[in-house]
PDBQT receptor file of N, H, CA, C and O in Angstrom, charges set to zero:
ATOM      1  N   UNK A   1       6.304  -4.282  11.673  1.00  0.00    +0.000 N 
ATOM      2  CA  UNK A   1       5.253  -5.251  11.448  1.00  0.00    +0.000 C 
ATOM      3  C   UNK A   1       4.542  -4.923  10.128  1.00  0.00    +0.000 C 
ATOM      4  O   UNK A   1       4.338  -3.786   9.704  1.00  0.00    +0.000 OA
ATOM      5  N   UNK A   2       4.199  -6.059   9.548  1.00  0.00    +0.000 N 
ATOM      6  H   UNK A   2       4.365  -6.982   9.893  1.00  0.00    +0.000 HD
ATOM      7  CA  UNK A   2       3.602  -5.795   7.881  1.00  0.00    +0.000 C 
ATOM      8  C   UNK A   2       2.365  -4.939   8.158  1.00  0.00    +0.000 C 
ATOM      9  O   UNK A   2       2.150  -3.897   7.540  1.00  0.00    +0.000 OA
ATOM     10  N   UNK A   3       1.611  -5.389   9.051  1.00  0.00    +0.000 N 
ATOM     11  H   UNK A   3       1.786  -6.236   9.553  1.00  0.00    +0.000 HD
ATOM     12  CA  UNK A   3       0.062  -4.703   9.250  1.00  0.00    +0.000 C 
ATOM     13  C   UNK A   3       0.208  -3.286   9.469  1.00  0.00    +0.000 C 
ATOM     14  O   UNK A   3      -0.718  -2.565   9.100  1.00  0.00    +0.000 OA
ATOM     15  N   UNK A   4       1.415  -2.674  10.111  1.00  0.00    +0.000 N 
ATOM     16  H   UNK A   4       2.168  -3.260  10.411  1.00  0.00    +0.000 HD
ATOM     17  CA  UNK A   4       1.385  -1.310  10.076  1.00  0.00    +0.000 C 
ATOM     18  C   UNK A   4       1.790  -0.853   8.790  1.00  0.00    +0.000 C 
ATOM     19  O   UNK A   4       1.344   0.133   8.203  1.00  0.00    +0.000 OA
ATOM     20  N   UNK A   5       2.630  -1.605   8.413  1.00  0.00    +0.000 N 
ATOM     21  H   UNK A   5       2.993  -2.406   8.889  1.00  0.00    +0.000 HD
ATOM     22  CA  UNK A   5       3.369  -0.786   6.855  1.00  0.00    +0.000 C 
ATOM     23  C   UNK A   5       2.214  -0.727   6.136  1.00  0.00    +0.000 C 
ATOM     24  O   UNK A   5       2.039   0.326   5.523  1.00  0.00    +0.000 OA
ATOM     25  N   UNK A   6       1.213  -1.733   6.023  1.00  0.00    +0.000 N 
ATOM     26  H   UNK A   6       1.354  -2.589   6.521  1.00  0.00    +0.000 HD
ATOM     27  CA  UNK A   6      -0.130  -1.283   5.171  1.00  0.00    +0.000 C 
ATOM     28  C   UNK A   6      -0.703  -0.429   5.177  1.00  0.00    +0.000 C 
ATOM     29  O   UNK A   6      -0.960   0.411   4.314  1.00  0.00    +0.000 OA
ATOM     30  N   UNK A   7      -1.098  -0.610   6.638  1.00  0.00    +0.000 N 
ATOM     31  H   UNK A   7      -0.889  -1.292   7.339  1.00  0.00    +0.000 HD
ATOM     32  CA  UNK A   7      -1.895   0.636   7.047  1.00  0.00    +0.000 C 
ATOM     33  C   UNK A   7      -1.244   2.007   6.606  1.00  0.00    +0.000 C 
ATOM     34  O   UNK A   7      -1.897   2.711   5.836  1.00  0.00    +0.000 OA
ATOM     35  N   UNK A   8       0.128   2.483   7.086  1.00  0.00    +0.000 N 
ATOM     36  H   UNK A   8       0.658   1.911   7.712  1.00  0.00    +0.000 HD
ATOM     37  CA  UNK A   8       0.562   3.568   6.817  1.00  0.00    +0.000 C 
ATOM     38  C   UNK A   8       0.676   4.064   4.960  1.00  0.00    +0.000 C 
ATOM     39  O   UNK A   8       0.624   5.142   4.368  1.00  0.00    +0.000 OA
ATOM     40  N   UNK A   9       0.853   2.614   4.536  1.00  0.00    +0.000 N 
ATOM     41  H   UNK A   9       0.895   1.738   5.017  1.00  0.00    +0.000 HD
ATOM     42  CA  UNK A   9       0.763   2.455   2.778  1.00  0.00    +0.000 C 
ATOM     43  C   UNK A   9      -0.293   3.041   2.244  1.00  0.00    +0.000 C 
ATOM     44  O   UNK A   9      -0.203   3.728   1.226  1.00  0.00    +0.000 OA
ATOM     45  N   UNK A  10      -1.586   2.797   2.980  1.00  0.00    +0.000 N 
ATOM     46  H   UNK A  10      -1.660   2.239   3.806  1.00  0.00    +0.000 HD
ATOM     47  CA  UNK A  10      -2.865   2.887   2.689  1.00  0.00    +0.000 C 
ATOM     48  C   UNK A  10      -3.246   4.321   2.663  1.00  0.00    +0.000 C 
ATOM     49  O   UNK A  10      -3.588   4.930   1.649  1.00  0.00    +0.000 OA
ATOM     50  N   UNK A  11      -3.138   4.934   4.157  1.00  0.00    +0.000 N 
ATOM     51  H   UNK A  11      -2.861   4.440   4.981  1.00  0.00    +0.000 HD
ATOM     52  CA  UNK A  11      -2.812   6.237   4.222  1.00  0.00    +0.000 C 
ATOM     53  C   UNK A  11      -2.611   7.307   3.597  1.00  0.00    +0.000 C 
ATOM     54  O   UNK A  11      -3.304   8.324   3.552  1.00  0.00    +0.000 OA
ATOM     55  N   UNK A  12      -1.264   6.972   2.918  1.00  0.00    +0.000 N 
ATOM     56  H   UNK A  12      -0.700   6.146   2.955  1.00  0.00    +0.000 HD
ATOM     57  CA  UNK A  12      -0.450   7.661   2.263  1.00  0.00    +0.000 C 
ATOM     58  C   UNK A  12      -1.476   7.339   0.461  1.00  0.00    +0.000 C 
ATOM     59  O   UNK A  12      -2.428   8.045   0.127  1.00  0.00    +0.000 OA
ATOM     60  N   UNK A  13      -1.053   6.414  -0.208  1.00  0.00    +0.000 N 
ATOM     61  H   UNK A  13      -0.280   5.840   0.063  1.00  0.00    +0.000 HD
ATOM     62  CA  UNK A  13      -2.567   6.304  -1.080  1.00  0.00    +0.000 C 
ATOM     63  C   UNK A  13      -3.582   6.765  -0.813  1.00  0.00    +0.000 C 
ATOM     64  O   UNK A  13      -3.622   7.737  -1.566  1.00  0.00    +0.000 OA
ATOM     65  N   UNK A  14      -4.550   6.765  -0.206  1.00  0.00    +0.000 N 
ATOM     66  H   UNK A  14      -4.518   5.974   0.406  1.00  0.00    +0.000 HD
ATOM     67  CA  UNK A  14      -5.116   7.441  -0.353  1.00  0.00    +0.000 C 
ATOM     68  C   UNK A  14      -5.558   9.378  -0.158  1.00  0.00    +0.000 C 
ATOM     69  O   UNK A  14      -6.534  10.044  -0.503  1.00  0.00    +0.000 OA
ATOM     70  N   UNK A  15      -4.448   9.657   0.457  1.00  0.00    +0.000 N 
ATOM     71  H   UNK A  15      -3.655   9.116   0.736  1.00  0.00    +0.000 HD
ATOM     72  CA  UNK A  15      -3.945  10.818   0.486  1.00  0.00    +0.000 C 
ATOM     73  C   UNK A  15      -4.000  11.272  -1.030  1.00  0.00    +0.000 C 
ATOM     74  O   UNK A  15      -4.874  11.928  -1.596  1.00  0.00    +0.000 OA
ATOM     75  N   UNK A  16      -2.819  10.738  -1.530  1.00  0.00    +0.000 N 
ATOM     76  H   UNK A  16      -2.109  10.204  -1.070  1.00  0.00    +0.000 HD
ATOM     77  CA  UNK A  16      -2.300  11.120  -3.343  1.00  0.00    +0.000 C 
ATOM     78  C   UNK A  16      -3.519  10.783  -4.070  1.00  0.00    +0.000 C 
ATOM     79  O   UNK A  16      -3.383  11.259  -5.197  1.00  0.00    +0.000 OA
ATOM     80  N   UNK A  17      -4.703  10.160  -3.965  1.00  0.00    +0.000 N 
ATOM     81  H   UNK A  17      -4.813   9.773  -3.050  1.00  0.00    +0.000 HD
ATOM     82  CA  UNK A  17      -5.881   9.895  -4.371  1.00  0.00    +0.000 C 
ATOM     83  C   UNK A  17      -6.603  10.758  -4.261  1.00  0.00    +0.000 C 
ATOM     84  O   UNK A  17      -6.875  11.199  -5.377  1.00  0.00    +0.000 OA
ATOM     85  N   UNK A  18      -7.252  11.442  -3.233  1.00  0.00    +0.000 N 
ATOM     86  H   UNK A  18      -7.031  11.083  -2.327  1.00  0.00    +0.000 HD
ATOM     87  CA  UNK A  18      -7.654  12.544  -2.116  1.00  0.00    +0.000 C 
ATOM     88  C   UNK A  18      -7.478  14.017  -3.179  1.00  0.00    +0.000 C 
ATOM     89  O   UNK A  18      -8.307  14.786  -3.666  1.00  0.00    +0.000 OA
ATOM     90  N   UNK A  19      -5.512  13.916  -3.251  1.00  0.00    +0.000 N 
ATOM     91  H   UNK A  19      -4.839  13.292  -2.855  1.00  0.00    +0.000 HD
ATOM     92  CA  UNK A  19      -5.506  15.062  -3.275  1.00  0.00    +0.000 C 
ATOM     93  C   UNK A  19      -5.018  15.329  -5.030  1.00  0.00    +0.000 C 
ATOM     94  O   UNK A  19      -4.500  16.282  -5.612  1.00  0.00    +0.000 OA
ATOM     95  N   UNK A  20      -5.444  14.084  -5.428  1.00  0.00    +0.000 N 
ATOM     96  H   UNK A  20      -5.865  13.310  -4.955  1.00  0.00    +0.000 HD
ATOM     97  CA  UNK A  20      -5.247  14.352  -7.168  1.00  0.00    +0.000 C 
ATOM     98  C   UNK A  20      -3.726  14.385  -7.098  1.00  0.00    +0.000 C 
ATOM     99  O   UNK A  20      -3.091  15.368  -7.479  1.00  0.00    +0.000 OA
ATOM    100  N   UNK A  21      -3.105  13.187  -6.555  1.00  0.00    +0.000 N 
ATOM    101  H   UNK A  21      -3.621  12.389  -6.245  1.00  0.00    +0.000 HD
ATOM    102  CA  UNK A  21      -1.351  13.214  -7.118  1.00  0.00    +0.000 C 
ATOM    103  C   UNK A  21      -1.217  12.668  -8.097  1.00  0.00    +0.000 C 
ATOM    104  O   UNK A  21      -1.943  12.020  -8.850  1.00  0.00    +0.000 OA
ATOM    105  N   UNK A  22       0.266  13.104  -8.054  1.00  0.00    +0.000 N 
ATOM    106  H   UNK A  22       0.856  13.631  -7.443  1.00  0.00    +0.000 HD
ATOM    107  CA  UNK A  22       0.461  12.673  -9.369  1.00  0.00    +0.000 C 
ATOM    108  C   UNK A  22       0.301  10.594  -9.790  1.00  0.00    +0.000 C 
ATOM    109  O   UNK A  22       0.576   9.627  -9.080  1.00  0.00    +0.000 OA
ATOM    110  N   UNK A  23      -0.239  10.673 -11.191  1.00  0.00    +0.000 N 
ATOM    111  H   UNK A  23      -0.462  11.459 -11.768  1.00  0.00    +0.000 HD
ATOM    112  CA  UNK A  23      -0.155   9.301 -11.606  1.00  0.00    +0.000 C 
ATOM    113  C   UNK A  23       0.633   8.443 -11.643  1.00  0.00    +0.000 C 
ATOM    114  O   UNK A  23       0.152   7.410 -12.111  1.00  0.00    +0.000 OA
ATOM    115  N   UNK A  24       1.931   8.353 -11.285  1.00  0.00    +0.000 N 
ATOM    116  H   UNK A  24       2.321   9.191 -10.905  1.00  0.00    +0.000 HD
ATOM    117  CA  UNK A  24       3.125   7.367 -11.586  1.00  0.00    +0.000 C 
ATOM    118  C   UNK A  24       3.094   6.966  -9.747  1.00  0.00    +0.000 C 
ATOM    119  O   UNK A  24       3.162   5.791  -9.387  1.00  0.00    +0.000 OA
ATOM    120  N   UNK A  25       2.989   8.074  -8.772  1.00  0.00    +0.000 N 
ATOM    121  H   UNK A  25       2.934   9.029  -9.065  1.00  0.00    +0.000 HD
ATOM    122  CA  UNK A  25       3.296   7.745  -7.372  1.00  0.00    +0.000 C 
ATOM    123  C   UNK A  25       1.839   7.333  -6.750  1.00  0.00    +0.000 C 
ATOM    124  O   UNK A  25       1.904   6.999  -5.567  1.00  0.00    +0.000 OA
ATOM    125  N   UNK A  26       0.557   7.298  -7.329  1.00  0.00    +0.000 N 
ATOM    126  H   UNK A  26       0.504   7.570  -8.290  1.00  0.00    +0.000 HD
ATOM    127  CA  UNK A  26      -0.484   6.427  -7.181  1.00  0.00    +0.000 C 
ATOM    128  C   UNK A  26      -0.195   4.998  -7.394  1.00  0.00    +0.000 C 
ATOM    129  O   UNK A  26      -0.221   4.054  -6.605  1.00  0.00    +0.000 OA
ATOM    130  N   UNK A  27       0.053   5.057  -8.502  1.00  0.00    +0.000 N 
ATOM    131  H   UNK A  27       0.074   5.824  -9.143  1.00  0.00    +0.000 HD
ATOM    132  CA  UNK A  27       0.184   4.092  -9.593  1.00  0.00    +0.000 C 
ATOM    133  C   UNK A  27       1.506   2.860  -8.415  1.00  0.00    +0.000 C 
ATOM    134  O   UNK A  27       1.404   1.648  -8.223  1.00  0.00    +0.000 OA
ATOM    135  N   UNK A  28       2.572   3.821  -7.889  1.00  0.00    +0.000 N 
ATOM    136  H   UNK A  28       2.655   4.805  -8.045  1.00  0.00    +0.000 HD
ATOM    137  CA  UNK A  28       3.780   3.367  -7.572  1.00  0.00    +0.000 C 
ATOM    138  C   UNK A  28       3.125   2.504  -5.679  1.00  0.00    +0.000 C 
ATOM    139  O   UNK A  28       3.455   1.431  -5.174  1.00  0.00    +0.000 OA
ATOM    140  N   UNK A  29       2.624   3.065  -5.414  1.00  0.00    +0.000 N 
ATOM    141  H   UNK A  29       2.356   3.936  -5.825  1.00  0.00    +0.000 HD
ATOM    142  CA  UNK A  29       1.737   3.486  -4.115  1.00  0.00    +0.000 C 
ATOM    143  C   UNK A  29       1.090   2.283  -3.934  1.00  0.00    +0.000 C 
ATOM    144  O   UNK A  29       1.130   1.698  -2.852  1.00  0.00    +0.000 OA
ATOM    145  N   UNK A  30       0.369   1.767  -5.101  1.00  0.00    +0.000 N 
ATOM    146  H   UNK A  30       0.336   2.243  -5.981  1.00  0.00    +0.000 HD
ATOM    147  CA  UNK A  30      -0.637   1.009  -5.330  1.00  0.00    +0.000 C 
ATOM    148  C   UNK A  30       0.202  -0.645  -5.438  1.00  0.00    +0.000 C 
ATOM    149  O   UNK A  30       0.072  -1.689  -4.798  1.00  0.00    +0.000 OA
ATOM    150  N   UNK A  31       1.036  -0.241  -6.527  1.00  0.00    +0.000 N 
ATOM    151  H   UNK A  31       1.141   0.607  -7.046  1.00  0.00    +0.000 HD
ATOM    152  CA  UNK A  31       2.097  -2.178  -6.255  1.00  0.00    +0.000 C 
ATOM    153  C   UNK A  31       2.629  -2.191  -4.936  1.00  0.00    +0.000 C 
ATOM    154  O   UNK A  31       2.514  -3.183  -4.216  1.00  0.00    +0.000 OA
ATOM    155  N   UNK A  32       3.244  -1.078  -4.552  1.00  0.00    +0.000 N 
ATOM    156  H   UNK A  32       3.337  -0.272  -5.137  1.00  0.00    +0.000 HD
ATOM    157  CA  UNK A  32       3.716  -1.735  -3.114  1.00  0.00    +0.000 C 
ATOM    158  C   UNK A  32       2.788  -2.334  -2.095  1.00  0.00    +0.000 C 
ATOM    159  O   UNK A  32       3.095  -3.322  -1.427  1.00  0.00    +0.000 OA
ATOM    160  N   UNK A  33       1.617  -1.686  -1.997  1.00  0.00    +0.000 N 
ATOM    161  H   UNK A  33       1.368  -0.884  -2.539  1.00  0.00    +0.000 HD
ATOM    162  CA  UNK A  33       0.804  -1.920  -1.258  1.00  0.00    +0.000 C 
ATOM    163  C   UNK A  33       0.482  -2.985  -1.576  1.00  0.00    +0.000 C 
ATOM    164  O   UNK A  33       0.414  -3.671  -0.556  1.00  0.00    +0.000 OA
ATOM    165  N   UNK A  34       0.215  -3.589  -2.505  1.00  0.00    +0.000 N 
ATOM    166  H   UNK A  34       0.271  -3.032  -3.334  1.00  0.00    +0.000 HD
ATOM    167  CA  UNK A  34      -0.498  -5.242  -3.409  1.00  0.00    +0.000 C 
ATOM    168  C   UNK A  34       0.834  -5.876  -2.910  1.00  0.00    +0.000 C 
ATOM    169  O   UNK A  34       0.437  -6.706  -2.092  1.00  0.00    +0.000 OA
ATOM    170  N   UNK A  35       1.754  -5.925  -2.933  1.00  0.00    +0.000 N 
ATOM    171  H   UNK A  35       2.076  -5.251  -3.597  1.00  0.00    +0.000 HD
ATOM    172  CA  UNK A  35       3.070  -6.177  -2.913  1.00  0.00    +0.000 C 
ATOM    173  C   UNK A  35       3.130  -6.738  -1.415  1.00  0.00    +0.000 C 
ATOM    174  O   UNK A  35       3.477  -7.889  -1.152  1.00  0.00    +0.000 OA
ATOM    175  N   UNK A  36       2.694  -5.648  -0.329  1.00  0.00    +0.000 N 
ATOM    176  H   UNK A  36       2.412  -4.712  -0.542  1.00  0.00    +0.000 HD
ATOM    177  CA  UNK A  36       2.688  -5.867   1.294  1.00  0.00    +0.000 C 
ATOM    178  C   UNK A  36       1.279  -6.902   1.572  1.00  0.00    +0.000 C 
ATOM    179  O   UNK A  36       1.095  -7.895   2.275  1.00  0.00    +0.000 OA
ATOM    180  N   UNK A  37       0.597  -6.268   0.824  1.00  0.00    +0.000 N 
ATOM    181  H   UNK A  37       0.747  -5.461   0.252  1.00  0.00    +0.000 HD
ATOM    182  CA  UNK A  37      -0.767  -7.501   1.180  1.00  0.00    +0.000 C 
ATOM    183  C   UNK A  37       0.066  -8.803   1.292  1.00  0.00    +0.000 C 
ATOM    184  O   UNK A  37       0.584  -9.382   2.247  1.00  0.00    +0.000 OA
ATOM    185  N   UNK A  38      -0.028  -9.169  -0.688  1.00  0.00    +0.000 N 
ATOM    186  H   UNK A  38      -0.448  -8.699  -1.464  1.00  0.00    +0.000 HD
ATOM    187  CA  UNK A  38       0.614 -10.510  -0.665  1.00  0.00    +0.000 C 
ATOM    188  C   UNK A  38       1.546 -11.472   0.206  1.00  0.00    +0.000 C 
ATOM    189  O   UNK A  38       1.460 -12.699   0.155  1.00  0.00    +0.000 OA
ATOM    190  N   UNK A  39       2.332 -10.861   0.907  1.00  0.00    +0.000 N 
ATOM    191  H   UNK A  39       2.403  -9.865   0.947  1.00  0.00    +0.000 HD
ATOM    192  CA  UNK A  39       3.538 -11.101   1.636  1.00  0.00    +0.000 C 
ATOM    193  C   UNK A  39       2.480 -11.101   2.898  1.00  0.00    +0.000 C 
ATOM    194  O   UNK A  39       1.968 -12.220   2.863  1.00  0.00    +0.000 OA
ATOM    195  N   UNK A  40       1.987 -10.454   3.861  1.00  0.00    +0.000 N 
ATOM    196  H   UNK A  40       2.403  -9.545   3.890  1.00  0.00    +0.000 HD
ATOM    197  CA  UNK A  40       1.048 -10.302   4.723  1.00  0.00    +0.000 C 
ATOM    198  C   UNK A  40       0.211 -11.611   4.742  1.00  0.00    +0.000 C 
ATOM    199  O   UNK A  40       0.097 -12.247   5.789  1.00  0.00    +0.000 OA
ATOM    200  N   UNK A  41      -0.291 -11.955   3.750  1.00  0.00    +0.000 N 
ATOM    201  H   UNK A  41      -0.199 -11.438   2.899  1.00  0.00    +0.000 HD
ATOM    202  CA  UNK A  41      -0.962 -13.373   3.463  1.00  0.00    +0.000 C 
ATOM    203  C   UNK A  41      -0.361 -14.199   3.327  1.00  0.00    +0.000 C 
ATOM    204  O   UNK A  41      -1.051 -15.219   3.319  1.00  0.00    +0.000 OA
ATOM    205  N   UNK A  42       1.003 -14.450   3.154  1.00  0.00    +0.000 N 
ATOM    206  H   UNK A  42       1.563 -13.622   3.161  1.00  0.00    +0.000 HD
ATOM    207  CA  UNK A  42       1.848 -15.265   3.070  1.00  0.00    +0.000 C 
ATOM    208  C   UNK A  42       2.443 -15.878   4.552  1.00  0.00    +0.000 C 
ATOM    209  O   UNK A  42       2.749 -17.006   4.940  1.00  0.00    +0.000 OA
ATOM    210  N   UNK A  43       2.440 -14.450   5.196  1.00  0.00    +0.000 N 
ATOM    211  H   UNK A  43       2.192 -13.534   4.881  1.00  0.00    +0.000 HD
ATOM    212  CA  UNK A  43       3.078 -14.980   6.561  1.00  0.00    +0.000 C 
ATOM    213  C   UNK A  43       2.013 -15.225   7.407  1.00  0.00    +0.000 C 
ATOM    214  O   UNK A  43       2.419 -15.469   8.543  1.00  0.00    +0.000 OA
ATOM    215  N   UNK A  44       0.818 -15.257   7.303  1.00  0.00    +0.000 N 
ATOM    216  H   UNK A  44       0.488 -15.059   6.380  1.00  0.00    +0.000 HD
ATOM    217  CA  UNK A  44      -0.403 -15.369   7.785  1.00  0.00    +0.000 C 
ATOM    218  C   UNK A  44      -0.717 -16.685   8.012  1.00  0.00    +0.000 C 
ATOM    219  O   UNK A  44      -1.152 -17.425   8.895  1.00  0.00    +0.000 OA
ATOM    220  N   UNK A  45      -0.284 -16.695   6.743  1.00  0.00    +0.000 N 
ATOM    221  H   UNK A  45       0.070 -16.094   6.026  1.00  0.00    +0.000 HD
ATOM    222  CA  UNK A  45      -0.989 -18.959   6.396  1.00  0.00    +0.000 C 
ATOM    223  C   UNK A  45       0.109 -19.581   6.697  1.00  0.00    +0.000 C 
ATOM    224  O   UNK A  45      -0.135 -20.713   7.115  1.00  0.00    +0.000 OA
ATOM    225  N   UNK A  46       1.260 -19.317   6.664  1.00  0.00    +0.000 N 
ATOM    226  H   UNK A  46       1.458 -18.398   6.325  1.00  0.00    +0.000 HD
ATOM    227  CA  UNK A  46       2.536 -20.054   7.067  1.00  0.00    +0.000 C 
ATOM    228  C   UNK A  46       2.312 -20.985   8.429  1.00  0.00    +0.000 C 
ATOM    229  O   UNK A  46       3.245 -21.644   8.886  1.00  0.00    +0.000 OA
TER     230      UNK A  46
């Protein structure tokens, strides 16, 4: 289900945030997650 993959997305971001990771897998962390929203809102309004 999309709502968990966020959540667990989220998680995990803010973890690598938290713990000062590295910039490319924030960075990487961060489109997917925008990525799952979008799609999430998509199947929402459908």
């Amino acid at each position: 289900m999309l709502k968990n993959r966020i959540i667990k997305l989220q998680q995990e971001l803010n973890q690598q945030i938290t713990n000062q990771g590295d910039y490319d897998t924030i960075y990487r962390l961060s489109l997917e997650l925008d990525q799952l929203i979008v799609e999430f809102y998509r199947v929402k309004s459908a």
